[in-house]
N, C-alpha and C positions, 0 to 999 in steps of 0.2 A: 633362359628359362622357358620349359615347353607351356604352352599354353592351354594345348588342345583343341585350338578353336579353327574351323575356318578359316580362308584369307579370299575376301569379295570384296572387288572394287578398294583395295588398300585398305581394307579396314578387317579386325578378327570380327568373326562373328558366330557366336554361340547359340546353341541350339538345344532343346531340353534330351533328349538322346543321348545315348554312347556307348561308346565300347570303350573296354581294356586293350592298350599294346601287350604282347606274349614275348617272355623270352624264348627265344628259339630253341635253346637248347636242353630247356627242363620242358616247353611245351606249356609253361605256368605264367597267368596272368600278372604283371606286376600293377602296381599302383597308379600308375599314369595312364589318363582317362584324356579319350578323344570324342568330340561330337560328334554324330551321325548326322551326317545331310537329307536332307529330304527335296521336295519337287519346292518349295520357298524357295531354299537357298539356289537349287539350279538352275530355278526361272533369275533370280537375281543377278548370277554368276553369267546368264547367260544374257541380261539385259544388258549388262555392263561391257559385255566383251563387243555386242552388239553397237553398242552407242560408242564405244574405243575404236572402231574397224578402222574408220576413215580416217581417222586423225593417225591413228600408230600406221596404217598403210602408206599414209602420205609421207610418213619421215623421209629423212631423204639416206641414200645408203652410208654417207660417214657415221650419222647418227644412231643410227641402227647395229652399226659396228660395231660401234660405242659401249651400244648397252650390251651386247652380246659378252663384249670382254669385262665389263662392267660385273658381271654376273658371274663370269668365271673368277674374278679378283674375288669378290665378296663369299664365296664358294670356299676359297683357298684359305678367309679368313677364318671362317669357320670352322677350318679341316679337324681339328682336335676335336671338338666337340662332337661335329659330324660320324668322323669314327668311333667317336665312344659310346655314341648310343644305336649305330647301327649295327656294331659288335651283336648288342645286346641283341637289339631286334630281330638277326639276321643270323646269329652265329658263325656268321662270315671273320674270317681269321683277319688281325690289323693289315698286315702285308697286299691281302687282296683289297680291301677297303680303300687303301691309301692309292695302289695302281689304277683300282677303280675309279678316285677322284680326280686322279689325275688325266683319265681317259676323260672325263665329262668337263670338265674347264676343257680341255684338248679341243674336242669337241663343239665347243662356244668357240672359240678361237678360231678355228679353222672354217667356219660359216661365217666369221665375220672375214676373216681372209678371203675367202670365196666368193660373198659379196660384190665386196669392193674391188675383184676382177671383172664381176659384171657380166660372165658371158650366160649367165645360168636367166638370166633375164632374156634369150635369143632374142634381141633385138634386129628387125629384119622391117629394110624399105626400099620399096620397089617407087623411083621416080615417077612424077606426072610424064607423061607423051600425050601432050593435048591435040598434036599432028597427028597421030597414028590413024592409020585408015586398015579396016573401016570404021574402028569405034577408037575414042580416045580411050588412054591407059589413066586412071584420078592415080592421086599419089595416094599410096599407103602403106602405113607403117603398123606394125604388130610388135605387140611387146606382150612379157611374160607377166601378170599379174595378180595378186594374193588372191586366196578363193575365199576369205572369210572368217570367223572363229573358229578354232579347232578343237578339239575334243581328246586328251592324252591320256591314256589307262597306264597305269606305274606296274610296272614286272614284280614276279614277285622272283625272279633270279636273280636281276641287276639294280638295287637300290639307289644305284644313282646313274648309271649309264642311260638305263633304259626304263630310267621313273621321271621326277620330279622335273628337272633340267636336264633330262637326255638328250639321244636324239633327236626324237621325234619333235621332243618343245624345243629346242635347237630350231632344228632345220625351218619347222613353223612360221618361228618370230623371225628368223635369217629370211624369210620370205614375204611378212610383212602381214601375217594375222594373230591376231589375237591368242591368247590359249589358256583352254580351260583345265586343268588335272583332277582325275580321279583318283587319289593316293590308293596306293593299295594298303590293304587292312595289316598286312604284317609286317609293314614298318613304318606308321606316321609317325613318328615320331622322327624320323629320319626325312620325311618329306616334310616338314613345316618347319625342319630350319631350311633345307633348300630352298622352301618358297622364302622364307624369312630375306635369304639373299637375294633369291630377284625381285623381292618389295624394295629392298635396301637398293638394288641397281634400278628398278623404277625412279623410283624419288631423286637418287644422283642424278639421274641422265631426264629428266621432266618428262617421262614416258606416260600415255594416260594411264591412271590404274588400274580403268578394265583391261588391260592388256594382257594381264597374270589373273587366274584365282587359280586357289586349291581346295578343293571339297573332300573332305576323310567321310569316307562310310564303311561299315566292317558286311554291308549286304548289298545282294544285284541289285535295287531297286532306284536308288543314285546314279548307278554306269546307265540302266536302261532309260531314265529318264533324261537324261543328258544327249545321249546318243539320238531321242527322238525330238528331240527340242528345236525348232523349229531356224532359230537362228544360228546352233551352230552347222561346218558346211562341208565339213570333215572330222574322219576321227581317226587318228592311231592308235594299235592296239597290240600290246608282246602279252601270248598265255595260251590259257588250255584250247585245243581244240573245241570243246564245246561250251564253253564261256564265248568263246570268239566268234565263233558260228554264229549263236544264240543273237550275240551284238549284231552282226552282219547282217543279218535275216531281218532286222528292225530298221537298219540302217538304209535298206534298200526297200524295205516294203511301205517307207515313209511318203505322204504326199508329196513330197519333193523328195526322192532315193536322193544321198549323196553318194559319196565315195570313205567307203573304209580299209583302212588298211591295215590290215591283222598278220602277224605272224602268230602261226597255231600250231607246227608241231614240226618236227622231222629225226630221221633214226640215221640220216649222214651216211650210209653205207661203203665201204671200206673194199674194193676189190684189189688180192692175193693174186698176180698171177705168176705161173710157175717156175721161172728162170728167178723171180723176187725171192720169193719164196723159200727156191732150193738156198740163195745164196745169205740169205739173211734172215732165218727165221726168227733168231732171238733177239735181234733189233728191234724185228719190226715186232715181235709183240711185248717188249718193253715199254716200245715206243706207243701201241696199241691204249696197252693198260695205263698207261698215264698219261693219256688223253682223254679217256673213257673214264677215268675218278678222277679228272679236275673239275674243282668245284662241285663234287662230291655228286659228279654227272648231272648237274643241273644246269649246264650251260646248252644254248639252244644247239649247238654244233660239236656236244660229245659226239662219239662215234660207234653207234649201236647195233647198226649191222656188220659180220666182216664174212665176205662171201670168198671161197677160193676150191681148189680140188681137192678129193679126197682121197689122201695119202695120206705117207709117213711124214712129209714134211709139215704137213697141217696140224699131222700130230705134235712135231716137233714145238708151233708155234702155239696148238694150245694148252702143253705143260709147262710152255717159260710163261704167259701170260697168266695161267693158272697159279702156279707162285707164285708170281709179284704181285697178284691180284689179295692171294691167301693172307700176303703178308701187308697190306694195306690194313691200318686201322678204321673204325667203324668214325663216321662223323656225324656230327646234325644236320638234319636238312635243314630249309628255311622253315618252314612252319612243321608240327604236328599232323596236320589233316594231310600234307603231301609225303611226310614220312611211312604214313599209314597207306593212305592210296599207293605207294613204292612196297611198304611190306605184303599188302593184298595182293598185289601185281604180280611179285616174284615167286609169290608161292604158288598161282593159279599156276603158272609155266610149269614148277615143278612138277607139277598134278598132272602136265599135258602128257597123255599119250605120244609116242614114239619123240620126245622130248628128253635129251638126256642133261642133267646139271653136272657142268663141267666145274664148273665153282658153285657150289649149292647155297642159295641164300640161310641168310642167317636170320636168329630173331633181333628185334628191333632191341635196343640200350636206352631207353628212354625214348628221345627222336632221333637217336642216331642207327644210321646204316651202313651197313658192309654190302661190296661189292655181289651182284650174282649174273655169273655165265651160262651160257647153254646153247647143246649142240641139236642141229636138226639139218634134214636131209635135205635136199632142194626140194624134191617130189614131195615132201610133207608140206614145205616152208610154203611155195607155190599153191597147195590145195589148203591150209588154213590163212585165213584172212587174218584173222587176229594175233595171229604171230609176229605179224610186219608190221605192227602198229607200234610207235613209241611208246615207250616204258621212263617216263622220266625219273631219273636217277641213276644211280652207276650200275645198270645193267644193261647184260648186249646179246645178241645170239648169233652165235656160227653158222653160217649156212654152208653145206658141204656137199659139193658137186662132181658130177659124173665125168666131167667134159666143159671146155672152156664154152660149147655151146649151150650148155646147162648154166654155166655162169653167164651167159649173155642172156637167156629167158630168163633168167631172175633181174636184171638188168630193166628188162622190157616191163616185167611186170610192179615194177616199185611206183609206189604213188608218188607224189609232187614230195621235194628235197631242197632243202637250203645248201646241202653241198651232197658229195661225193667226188672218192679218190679213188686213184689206180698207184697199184704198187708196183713199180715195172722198174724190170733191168732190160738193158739194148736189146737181147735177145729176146722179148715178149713185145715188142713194136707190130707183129704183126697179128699176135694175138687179141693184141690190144685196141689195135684200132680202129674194127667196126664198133667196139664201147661209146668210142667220142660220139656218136649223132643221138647215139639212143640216151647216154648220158646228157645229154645235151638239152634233149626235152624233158630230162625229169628234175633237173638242180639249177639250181642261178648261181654257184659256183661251182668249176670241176677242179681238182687237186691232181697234180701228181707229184707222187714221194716226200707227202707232209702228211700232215695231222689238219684236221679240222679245224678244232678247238684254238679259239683266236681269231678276230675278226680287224682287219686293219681297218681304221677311220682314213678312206683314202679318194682319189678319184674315181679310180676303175674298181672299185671294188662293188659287189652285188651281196647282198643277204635279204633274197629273196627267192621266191621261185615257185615252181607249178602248184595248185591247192592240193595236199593243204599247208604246207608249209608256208603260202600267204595266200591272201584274198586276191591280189592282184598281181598276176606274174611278170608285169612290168615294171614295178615299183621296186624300189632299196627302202631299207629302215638305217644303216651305216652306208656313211660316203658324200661325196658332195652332189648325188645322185637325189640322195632325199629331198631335197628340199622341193624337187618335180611336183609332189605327189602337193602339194600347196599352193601351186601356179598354176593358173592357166591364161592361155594367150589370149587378149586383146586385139584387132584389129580398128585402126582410126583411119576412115577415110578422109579423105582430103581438107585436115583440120589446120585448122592456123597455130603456129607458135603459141598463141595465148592462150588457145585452151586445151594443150596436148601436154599430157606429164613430162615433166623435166627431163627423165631419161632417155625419151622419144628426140629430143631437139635435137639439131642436128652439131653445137657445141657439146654434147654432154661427156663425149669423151669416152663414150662405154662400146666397146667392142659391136660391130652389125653386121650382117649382111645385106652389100649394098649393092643393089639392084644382081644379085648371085654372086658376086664376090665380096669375100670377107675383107672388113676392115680391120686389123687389130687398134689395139688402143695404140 
């Protein structure tokens, strides 16, 4: 049974505020009421995570395992419920719901697995040489260690990958800080049974219970106050460019800047080139268009721009894409307010001068949308800024070029990208090739002859990349990469066994580099 409340320091806590959950798909308020947090509750939330640091820092890593899988069990129990009212919330279909929960337990799992290999901890000791001439070498050893309480903004795409127990609060707690959640406003009800489960895997595993809170606020004034609060030391953050900004701008101009790490947008661009092209055009825009309306193009790696020459074959691939696109039903998005920003969107394009709609947006069905395409020249695309800006939802624009060097200055000119792909057959290798460098500084993943859309939870994987597709283009949000962005290194000079962390000793068993050569376990 929902509550509505709060969850600080193990305990629900009610607040005189609130909002309405919205079903997604009428856009209509239902009956079930969440408190609105205010600067109380996040000084509270933030006191507790504060006073938890040291104690949930110090667990040791079986236990921390523990509660990770702990979290995903309690998760799983829930699943029925979970999807029935995320349905509501999200008008997200059962099928994706269910893959989805199972990516986020995945996820738990695989950061406790990662853990307890220990190398994400780069533990690294360079022996005493008390002889060395002319100065002795003291011993010292460096380890990787938790930065603090962390600060978690809930997606409003991924309800549970990349909200409550995603992630970002994954990777965190796998790291050994605390975490704070800012549910997002269009699905609490979906995030307070997930906290519900890592209360329930708190309590199992004797974890402190500032460890976890979840704050529900339906306004910015919650996220900004959290973000500026003094003790927490990090924050992750999946959404709009200018929500994410906004955060960042506060996050660094704080007396003490931390580190924020925001994913804010990207249009994935798709380059055509022309041996692909001739030989498969109705593949690849099959293939195109049902990656472009999965998930009704609210995933962070639809694939929005597709850049190639301007021929017959381009034609060829934007009248197969055109009908599978036409014949695509209309769906809801996650909320109202993004279904509308998506209808405003589609139509200003329509409106653009030397802008042609190859699939012409439709009106909105309530909160649901249908697909919209459109064609434009490079020489246009290149001279309006606003063209190349993501459009979230299932629309994309053709860029259509003179020359493969015309397809390479569009190349040059794309701002910061969570991916980008080449569609190449053997004979376009050498077309192809000067792409790699220039690609290379604009995305944190490059594709060839796939689809964007799908993000492996893996080692080598990157979803991240140049601003603004995130704040820090060194950072991942999936992978066992994340958990980086919640560590940093410790060096101990020449400390005794008994007062160096357990994982430092030289019993501990965890993979080092020792004195430059690696030790495995």
């Amino acid at each position: 049974m929902l509550n509505g409340r709060h969850l600080i320091n193990g305990e629900p806590v009610e607040t005189t505020g609130s909002f309405a959950a919205v079903a997604a798909a009428t856009g209509k308020a239902t009956d079930r009421k969440f408190c609105d947090a205010g600067t109380p509750e996040v000084d509270a939330a933030a006191a507790a995570a504060g006073a938890a640091f040291y104690a949930y820092a110090g667990t040791s890593i079986p236990e921390r395992a523990a509660f990770l899988r702990t979290i995903a069990d309690e998760i799983e129990a829930r699943g029925t419920e979970i999807t029935r009212v995320a349905m509501e919330e999200t008008a997200l279909p059962e099928a994706r719901l269910s893959g989805e929960r199972g990516r986020t337990t995945g996820q738990l799992r695989f950061f406790a697995d990662y853990i307890e290999q220990g190398s994400c901890f780069d533990l690294r000791v360079d022996t005493a040489l008390p002889d060395r001439a002319p100065m002795p070498c003291p011993d010292l050893r460096l380890l990787n260690r938790p930065i603090g309480p962390v600060a978690v903004f809930g997606a409003s795409n991924f309800p549970l990958a990349f909200s409550t127990a995603g992630g970002d609060t994954a990777s965190a707690l796998a790291a050994g800080c605390p975490v704070i959640v800012k549910g997002h406003p269009a699905h609490p009800g979906t995030s307070e049974l997930i906290a519900e489960a890592i209360h329930a895997a708190l309590k199992a595993c004797d974890m402190p219970m500032g460890s976890f809170a979840l704050l529900q606020g339906a306004g910015h004034e919650v996220g900004a106050a959290l973000v500026k609060h003094p003790s927490i030391k990090a924050v992750g953050f999946t959404g709009s460019l200018r929500g994410g900004r906004a955060l960042f701008d506060l996050a660094v101009s704080r007396p003490e800047p931390i580190p924020f790490y925001g994913e804010l947008g990207s249009v994935n661009p798709v380059f055509l080139f022309p041996n692909a092209l001739a030989s498969r055009s109705e593949e690849l825009a099959k293939g195109w268009a049902g990656s472009l309306t999965m998930g009704v193009g609210q995933f962070c790696t639809n694939p929005g721009v597709v850049v190639g020459l301007d021929n017959t074959d381009m034609d060829a691939f934007i009248r197969v894409a055109s009908e599978t696109l036409e014949q695509t039903q209309a769906h809801s998005m996650l909320t109202k307010s993004i279904a509308e920003a998506y209808a405003t969107a589609v139509e200003r394009r329509a409106g653009t001068d030397d802008v042609r709609a190859a699939v012409p947006p439709k009106p909105m069905e309530g909160c649901a949308v249908s697909p919209a395409v459109f064609e434009v020249s490079a020489a246009v695309w290149l001279a309006e800024e606003d063209l190349q800006h993501e459009v979230f939802g299932p629309a994309a624009m053709v860029v259509r070029c003179s020359s493969p060097a015309e397809m390479l200055a569009v190349a040059d000119a794309l701002e910061g990208q969570l991916t980008a792909t080449l569609m190449v057959d053997a004979d376009d290798m050498d077309n192809a090739r000067p792409f790699v460098p220039v690609l290379e500084r604009k995305a944190g993943r490059l594709l060839c002859n796939g689809f964007s859309t799908g993000v492996e939870v893996a080692h080598a994987m990157m979803h991240g990349g140049p601003y603004p597709a995130s704040t820090d283009v060194r950072s991942t949000s999936v992978g066992s990469k994340a958990i980086e962005r919640f560590l940093r290194p410790v060096a101990f000079q020449n400390f005794p066994a008994a007062l160096m962390p357990e994982m430092l000793k030289d019993d501990s068993g965890l993979p080092r580099l020792q004195d430059g050569v690696l030790q495995k376990r």
